[in-house]
C-alpha positions as CSV (number, residue, x, y, z in Angstrom):
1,X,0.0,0.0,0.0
2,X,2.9,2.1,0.9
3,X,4.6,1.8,-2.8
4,X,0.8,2.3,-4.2
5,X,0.2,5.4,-2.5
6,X,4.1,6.8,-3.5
7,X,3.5,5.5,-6.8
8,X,-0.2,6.8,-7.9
9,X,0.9,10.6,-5.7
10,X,3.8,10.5,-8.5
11,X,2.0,10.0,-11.5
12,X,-0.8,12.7,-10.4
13,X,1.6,14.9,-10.0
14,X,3.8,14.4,-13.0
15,X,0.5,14.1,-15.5
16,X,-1.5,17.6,-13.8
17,X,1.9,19.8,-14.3
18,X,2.5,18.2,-18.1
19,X,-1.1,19.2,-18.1
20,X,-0.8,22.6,-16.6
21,X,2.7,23.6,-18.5
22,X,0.3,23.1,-22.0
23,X,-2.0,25.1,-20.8
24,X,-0.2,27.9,-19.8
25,X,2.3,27.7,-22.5
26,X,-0.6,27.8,-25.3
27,X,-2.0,31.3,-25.7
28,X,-5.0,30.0,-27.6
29,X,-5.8,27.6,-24.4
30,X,-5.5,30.2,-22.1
31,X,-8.0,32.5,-23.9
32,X,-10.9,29.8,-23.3
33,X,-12.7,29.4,-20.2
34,X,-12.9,26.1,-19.8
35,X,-9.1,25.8,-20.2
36,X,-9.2,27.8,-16.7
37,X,-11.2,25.2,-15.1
38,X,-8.9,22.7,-16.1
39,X,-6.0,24.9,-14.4
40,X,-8.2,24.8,-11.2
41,X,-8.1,21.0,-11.2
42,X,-5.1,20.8,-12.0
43,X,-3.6,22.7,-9.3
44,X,-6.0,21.0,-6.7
45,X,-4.8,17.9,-8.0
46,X,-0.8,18.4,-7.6
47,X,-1.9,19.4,-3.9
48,X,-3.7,16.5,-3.6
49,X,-0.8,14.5,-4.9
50,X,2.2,16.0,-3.2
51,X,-0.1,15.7,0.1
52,X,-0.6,12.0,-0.4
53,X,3.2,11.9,-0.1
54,X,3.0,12.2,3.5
55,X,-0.7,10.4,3.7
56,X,0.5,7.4,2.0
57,X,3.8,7.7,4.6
58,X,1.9,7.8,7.8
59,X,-1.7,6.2,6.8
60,X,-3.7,9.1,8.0
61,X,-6.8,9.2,8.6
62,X,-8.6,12.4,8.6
63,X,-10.7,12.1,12.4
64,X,-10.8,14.4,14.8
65,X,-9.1,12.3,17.2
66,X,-6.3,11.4,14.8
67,X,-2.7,11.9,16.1
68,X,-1.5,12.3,11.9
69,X,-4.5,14.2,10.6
70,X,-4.2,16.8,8.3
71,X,-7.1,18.6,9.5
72,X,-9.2,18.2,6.4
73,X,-6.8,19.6,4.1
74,X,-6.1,17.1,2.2
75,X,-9.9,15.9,1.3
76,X,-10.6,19.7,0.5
77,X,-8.1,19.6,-1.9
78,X,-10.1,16.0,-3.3
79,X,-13.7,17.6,-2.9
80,X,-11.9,20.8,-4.7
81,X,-11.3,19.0,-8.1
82,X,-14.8,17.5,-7.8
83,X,-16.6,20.8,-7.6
84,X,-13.9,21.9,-10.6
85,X,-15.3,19.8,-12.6
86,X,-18.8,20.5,-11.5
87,X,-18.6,24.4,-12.7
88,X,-17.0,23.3,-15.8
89,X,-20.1,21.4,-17.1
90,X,-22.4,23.9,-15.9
91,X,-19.9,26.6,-17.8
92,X,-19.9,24.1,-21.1
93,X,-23.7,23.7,-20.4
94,X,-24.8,27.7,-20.8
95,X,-22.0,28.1,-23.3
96,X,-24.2,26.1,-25.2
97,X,-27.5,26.4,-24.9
98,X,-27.2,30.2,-24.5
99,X,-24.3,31.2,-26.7
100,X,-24.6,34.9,-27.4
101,X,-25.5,35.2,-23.7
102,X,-22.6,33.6,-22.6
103,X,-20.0,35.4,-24.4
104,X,-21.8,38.5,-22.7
105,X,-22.2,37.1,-18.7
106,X,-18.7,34.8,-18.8
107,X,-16.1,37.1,-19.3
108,X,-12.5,36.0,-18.2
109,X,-12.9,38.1,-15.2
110,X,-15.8,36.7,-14.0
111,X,-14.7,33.0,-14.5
112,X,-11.5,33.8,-12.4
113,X,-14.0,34.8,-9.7
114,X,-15.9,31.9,-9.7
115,X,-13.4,30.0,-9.4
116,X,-11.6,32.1,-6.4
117,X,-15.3,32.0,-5.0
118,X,-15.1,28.0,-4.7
119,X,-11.6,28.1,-2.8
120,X,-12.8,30.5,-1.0
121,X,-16.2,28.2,0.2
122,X,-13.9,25.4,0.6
123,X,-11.8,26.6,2.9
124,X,-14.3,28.5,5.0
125,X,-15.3,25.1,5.5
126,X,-12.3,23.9,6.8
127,X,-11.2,26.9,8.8
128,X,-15.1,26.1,10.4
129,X,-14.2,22.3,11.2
130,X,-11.1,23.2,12.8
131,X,-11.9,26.5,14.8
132,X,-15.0,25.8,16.2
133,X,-15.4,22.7,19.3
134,X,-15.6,19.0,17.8
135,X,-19.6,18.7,18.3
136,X,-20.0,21.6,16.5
137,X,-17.8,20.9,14.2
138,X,-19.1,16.8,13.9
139,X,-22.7,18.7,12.3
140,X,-21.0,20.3,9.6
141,X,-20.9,18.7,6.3
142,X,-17.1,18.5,4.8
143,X,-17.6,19.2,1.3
144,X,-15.5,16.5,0.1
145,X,-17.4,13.5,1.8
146,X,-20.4,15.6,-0.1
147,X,-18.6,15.2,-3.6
148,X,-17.1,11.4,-3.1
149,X,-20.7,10.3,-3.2
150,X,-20.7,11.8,-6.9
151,X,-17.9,10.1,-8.5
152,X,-17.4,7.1,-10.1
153,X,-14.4,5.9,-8.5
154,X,-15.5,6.4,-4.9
155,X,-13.5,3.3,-3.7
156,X,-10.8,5.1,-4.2
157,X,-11.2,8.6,-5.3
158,X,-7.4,9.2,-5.9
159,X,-7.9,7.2,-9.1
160,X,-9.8,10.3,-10.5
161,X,-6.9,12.2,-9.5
162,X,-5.1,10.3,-12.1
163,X,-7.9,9.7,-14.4
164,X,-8.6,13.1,-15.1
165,X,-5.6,15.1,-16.8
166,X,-5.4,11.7,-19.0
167,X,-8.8,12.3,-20.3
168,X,-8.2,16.2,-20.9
169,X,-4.8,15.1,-22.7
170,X,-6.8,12.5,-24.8
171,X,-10.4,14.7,-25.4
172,X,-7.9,17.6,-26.7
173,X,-5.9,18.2,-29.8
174,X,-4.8,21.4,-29.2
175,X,-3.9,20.4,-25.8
176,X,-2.3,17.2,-26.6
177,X,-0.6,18.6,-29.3
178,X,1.3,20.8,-27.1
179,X,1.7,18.7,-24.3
180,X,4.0,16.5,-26.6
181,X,5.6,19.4,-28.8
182,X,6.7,22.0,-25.9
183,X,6.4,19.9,-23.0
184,X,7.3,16.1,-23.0
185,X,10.0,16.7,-25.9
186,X,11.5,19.5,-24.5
187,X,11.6,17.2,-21.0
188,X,13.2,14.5,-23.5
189,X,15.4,16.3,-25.5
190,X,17.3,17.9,-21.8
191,X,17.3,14.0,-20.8
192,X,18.9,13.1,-24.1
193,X,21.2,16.0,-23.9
194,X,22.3,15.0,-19.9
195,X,22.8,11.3,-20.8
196,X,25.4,12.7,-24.1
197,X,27.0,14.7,-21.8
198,X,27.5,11.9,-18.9
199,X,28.6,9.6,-21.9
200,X,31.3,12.0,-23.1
201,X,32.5,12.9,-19.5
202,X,33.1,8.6,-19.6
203,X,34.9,8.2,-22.9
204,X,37.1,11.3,-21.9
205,X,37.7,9.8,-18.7
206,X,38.8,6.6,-20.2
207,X,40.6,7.9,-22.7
208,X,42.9,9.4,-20.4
């Protein structure tokens, strides 16, 4: 479980900054709301993973008696990508149905603020579970025990984690195409250009 948790904390991280790094690097991407969305679960996402580093160390459990927890943290950063993904498709939804409207109400401006406005709630949530006394805080409802109910892979959310950059990266063109023009080759090509380097130092060596 240890290696599993290590493991799948990696891979979210690694896949939701290829993902972000596309993102920001394309000025085309960046222009489109939903592109921001994606940013938001993004960035939720690498917290989540980095903070399953220590989670997956010490098997926490997130209780209010619990010596290790993380004081809800770490499932607001889960319940965080959910509702992400939430005001995406609602977004997608009115960009649709209401086109002309949209491109009037959903400025870029206003799509930031929604999505500040959503940190913001989550972590008035948290501030209230940890500030107020336990039986108060045992009656309010975490939003991310609220959103695990709504995915697909509630026997183990983390998968969605994982899941969900790989399904932006494959639904994408533009997105894909830039992830492995600017960002995976140019990772490849500084690997390629360390190994040559290390090789030389070798033969050098050897040769004297």
């Amino acid at each position: 479980m240890f290696l599993f948790s290590i493991s799948l904390a990696t891979s979210i991280i690694v896949l939701n900054v290829s993902v972000s790094l596309s993102i920001l690097l394309n000025k085309a991407l960046r222009s489109q709301n939903r592109f921001m969305y994606m940013l938001s679960t993004c960035l939720s996402d690498i917290c989540s993973g980095v903070s399953y580093y220590y989670a997956g160390v010490l098997d926490v459990r997130d209780s209010f008696d619990s010596p290790t927890r993380t004081f809800y943290i770490v499932p607001t950063f889960l319940g965080l990508s959910y509702m992400a993904i939430l005001a995406a498709q609602a977004d997608r939804y009115h960009a649709i149905v209401s086109p002309f409207k949209y491109s009037q109400l959903m400025t870029r401006n206003r799509t930031l603020l929604v999505i500040f406005a959503y940190w913001v709630y989550a972590f008035l949530i948290v501030a209230a579970h940890n500030l107020v006394t336990i039986g108060v805080a045992k009656r309010i409802t975490s939003m991310a025990s609220e959103m695990k109910a709504l995915t697909l892979c509630a026997f183990c959310p983390e998968l969605t984690l994982f899941l969900t950059p790989i399904l932006y990266i494959r639904g994408c063109s533009a997105l894909r195409a830039t992830l492995l023009t600017r960002v995976w080759r140019h990772c490849c090509r500084r690997k390629k250009r360390v190994m040559f380097d290390e090789s030389e130092c070798v033969r050098k060596s050897c040769n004297t």
